[in-house]
C-alpha positions in Angstrom: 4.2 45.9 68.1 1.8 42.6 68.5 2.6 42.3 64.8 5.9 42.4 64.9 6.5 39.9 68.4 4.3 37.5 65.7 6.7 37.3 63.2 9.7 37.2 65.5 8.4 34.6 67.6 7.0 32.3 64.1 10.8 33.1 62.8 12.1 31.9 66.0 9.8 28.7 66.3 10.6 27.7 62.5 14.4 28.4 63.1 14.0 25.9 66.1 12.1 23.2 64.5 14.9 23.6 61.2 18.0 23.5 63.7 16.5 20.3 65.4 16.1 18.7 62.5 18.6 19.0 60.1 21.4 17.5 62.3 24.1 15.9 60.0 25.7 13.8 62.7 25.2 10.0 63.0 23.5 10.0 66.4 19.7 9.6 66.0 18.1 13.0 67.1 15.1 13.8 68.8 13.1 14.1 65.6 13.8 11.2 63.4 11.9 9.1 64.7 8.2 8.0 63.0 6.9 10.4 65.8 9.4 13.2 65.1 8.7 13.3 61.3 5.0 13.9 62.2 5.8 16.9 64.7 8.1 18.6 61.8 5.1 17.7 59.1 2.8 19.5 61.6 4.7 22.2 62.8 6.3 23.7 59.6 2.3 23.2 58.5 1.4 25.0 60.8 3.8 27.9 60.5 3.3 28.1 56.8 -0.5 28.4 57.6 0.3 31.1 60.8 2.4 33.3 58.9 1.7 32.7 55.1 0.8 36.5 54.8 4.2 37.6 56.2 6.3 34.5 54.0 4.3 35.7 51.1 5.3 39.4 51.4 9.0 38.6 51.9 8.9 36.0 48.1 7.4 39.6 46.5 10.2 41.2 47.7 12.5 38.8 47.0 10.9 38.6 43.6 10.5 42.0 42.6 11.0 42.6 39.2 11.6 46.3 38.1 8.7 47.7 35.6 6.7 44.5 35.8 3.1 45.3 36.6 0.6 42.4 38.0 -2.9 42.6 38.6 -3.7 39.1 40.2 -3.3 38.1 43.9 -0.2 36.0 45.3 -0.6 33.9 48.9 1.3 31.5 50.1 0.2 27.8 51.1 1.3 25.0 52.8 3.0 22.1 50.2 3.7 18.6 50.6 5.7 16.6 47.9 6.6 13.3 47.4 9.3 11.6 45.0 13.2 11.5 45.7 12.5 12.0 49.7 9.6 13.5 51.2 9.3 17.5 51.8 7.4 19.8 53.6 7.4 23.5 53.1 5.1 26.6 51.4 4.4 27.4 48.1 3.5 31.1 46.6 0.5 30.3 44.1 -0.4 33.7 42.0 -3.4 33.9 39.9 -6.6 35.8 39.7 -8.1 36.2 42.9 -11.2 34.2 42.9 -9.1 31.3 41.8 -5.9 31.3 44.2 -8.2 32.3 47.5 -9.5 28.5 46.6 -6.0 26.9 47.1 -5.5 25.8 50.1 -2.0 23.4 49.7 0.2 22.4 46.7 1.0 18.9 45.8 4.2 18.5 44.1 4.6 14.9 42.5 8.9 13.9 41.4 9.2 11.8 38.4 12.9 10.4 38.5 14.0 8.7 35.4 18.0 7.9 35.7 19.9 11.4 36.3 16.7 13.4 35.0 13.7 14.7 37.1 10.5 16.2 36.7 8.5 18.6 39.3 4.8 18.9 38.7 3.4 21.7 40.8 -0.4 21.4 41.8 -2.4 24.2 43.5 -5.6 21.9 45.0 -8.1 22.9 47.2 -7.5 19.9 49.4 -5.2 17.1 49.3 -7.8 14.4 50.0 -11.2 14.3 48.5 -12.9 10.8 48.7 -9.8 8.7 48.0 -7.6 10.8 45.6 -6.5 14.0 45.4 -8.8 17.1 44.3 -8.1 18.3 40.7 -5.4 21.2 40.6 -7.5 24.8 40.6 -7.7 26.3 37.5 -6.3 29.6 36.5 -3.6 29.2 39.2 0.0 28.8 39.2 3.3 28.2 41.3 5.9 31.2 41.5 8.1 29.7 44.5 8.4 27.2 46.6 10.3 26.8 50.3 10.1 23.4 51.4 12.4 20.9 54.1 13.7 17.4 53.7 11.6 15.0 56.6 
């Protein structure tokens, strides 16, 4: 029952902070602002990193492939990327386990050139080390991603 009022009430706060946000109207909401984008950044964070179990169990569902066996571990992580716009979101990293229960967020860097884009997907143990960001973890890679325009 506790589990369960968890999920509802993360599912209830992300489906808040979404509807707030996405508003398509010209009238400046209450999170557009400098202040606003930080409290989305933050709080869809924070979600990811609350119910990342949960998220992570509904993309193997979702993703469930008849006959395929895997023996590795699958967890979802908080991502930030930055390119055409800014996003904030989770990302499912899969690997063996030593490996992915290193990751703790994925950096995503866009590479526009003209009407062509690249992704690179990067499963780091933190985003800030010193003054770059750490080297991507090896033996781990990206099988989804849910993410939201700031």
């Amino acid at each position: 029952m506790k589990q369960e009022l968890k999920v509802w009430t993360g599912a209830l706060a992300l489906s808040a902070v979404l509807g707030l946000g996405s508003s398509y109207t010209a009238q400046a909401g209450p999170f557009d602002g400098v202040l606003g984008k930080v409290v989305k950044v933050g709080g869809i964070g924070f979600l990811v990193k609350q119910f990342g179990p949960e998220i992570n169990k509904v993309i193997n569902t979702l993703l469930q492939q008849k006959g395929v066996r895997y023996e590795g571990k699958t967890k979802v992580v908080p991502t930030f990327a930055l390119g055409n716009g800014a996003y904030v979101g989770g990302a499912q990293v899969q690997g063996d386990p030593d490996p992915v229960d290193q990751v703790k967020y994925v950096a995503t860097v866009e590479i526009p050139v003209g009407s062509f884009r690249g992704k690179a997907y990067f499963p780091v143990e933190s985003l800030i080390k010193g003054n770059s960001i750490t080297k991507p973890v090896k033996g781990t890679g990206v099988t989804a991603i849910v993410d939201f325009k700031i």
